[in-house]
C-alpha positions, -999 to +999 in steps of 0.1 A: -249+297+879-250+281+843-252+308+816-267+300+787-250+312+750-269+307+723-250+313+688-261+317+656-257+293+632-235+305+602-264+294+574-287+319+594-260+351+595-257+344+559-292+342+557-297+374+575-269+390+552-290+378+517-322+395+538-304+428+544-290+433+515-327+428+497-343+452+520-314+480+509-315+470+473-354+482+477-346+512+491-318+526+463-331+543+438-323+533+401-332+536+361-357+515+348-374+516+313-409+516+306-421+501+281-450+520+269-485+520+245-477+537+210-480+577+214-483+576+250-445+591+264-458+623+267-489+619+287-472+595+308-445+620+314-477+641+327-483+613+354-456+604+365-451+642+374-487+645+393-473+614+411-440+628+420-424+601+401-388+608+389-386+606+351-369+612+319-378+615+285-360+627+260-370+643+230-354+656+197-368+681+172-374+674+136-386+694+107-422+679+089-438+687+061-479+685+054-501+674+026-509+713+018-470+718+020-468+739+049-438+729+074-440+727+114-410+717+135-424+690+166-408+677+192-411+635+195-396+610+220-357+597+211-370+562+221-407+558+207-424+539+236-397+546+262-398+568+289-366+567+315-383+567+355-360+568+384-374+544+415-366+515+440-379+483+427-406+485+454-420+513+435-424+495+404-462+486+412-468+524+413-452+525+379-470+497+363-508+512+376-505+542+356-528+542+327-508+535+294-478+513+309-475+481+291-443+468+314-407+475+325-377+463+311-356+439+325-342+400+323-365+368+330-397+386+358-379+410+374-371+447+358-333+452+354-318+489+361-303+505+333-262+523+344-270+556+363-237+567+342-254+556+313-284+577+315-262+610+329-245+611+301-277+608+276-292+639+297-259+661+294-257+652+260-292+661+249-286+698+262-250+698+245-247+672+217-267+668+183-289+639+186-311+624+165-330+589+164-311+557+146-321+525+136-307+496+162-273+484+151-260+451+166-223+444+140-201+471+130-170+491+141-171+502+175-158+537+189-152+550+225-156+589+228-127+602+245-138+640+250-169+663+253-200+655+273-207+617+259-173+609+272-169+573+283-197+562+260-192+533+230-210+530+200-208+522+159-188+549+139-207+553+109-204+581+082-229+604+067-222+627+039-187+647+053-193+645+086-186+616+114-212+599+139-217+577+161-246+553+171-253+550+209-273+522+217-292+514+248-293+477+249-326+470+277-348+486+253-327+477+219-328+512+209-303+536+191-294+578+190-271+587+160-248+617+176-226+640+157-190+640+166-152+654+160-128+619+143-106+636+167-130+629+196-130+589+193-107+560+195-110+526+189-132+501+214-134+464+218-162+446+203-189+438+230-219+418+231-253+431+233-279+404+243-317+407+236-335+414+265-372+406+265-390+431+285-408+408+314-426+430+341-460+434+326-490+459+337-522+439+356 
């Protein structure tokens, strides 16, 4: 009796491989930023919760003062027109029908996940850590904190009045947090890059 073995060519396992690995990449869970319409974060916060959407957006608290002099403390987003949401990329369509989403983040047409350690640390240090906005910062000294909740993190050492900080910045969205820290706290870093990423993934 003549048996017949058939066997797979090694372009189609690797070709199987590519296709598997795809199909898990869709199903893991990651951070992308959304990009979104001026004055929006808040209400978009609102529906991604009613969608059961995982999302972040952080906010800081800063003191105002009115035309009649009177003073009110608000809350507003770290990141104007950023707001942090947790999916697999075959979510993203969910993401970009809600009302006020102008795109996501990311390199050439496909959104690019922001490090999961990245983000951690921005959410401990918001409980734990003075943070304030900062204007983006490309050249300049750059520190590693060593200690405390940010630990891990790089950023520009700059100095304000008698006290140290350092500027965190978030290149996918170009953005930068100032954050109050011990000299003793920090050591010197290598230089790095940080390339300009145009956000690609637009809303229909």
């Amino acid at each position: 009796m003549e048996v017949n073995r058939e066997v797979a060519s090694p372009r189609v396992d690797a070709h199987c491989r590519v296709d598997n690995l795809e199909r898990l990449e869709d199903r893991v869970s990651r951070w992308f930023a959304v990009y979104t319409a001026p004055r929006h974060e808040k209400r978009l916060g609102e529906h991604f919760g009613a969608r059961q959407i995982e999302y972040f957006l952080p906010l800081y608290r800063t003191l105002r003062r009115w035309k009649d002099g009177s003073r009110v403390t608000l809350e507003l987003p770290l990141f104007p027109n950023y707001i942090f949401v947790r999916i697999c990329r075959s979510q993203r369509v969910r993401v970009l029908e809600v009302p006020g989403v102008l795109w996501i983040a990311g390199c050439g047409r496909e959104p690019a996940p922001l490090p999961d350690g990245e983000i951690e640390a921005l959410r401990r240090g918001m409980v734990l850590s003075k943070i304030n906005p900062h204007p983006y910062l490309v050249v300049g000294e750059r520190v590693r904190i060593n200690a405390g909740p940010l630990a891990g993190m790089e950023g520009v050492l700059i100095r304000k009045k008698n006290s140290f900080r350092v500027v965190l910045t978030i290149s996918m969205i170009m953005q930068s947090i100032a954050v109050e820290l011990d000299i003793d706290d920090l050591e010197p870093a290598k230089p790095t890059l940080h390339p300009i990423v145009l956000p690609s993934v637009r809303a229909a």
